[in-house]
Every structure is written in C-alpha cells, then in structure tokens.
C-alpha positions in Angstrom: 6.3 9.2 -1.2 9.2 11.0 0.6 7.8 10.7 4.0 7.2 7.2 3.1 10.5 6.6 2.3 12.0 8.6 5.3 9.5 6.3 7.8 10.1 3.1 6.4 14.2 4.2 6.0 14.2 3.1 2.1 14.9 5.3 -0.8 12.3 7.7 -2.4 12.6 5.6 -5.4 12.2 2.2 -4.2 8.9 3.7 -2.5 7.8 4.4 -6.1 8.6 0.8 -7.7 6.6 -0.3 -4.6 3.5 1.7 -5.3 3.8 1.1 -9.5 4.0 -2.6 -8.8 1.0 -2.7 -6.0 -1.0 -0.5 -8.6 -0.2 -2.4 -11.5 -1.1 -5.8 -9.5 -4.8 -4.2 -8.8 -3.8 -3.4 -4.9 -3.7 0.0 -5.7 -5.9 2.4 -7.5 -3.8 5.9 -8.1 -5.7 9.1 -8.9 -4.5 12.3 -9.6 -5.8 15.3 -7.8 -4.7 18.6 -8.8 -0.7 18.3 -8.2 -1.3 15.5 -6.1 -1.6 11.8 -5.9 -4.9 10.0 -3.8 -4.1 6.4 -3.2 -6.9 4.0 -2.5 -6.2 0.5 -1.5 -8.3 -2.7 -2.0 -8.3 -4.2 1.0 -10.6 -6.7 -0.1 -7.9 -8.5 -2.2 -5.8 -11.4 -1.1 -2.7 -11.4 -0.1 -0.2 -12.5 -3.2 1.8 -14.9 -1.8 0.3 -18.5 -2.1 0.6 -19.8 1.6 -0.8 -16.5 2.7 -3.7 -16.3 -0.1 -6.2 -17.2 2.7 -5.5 -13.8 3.9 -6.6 -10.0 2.8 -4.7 -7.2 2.3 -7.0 -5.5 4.9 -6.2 -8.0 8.0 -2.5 -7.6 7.2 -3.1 -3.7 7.7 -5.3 -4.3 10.7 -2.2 -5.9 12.5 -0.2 -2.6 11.6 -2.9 -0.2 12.6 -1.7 2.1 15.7 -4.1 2.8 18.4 -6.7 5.5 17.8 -6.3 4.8 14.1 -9.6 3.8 12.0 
C-alpha cells in the first residue's frame, strides 16, 4: 500500500480506506498470504456510478493499462 500511495501521491492511509471500501463493495477480494496481502479484482463488475453502470471495472483498467502490460 505504501508504493501505492507514493505513485498515486496520496497518504498510506487513504490507500487503505480505498482498498477496505472496494473490498467491502465486492470489487475486491483480499487474501492473506503468509505476511502478505494478494489482491484480486473483479473485473467483471460494473462500474458504481449510475451514468457509468454500462461500464466494467475491467474496461476502465484497460484504458489505464501501459504498453507491454497484460
């Protein structure tokens, strides 16, 4: 989450508030592995906001992807 935070130039903890809400809301799935975290998303899912509900979580990611990225 600190390298998330550092990239994205928010605070460690709003990072975490971000991924309790997404996993809370089902866009998320958390699981613990050893001392770490493994964070799968379902991309499948909708986008939440109503005017962009037509959209998946996945084609919003697809627009962010960098080149050489799967």
């Amino acid at each position: 989450m600190r390298d998330v935070a550092d990239l994205v130039g928010i605070t460690e903890r709003a990072v975490q508030r971000i991924v309790n809400e997404l996993s809370e809301a089902g866009y998320l799935q958390v699981t613990k592995e050893g001392r770490r975290n493994i964070y799968e998303v379902h991309s499948e899912l909708p986008l939440r906001h109503p005017i962009e509900s037509h959209r998946s979580v996945g084609e919003l990611l697809g627009l962010l992807k960098t080149d050489g990225e799967a």
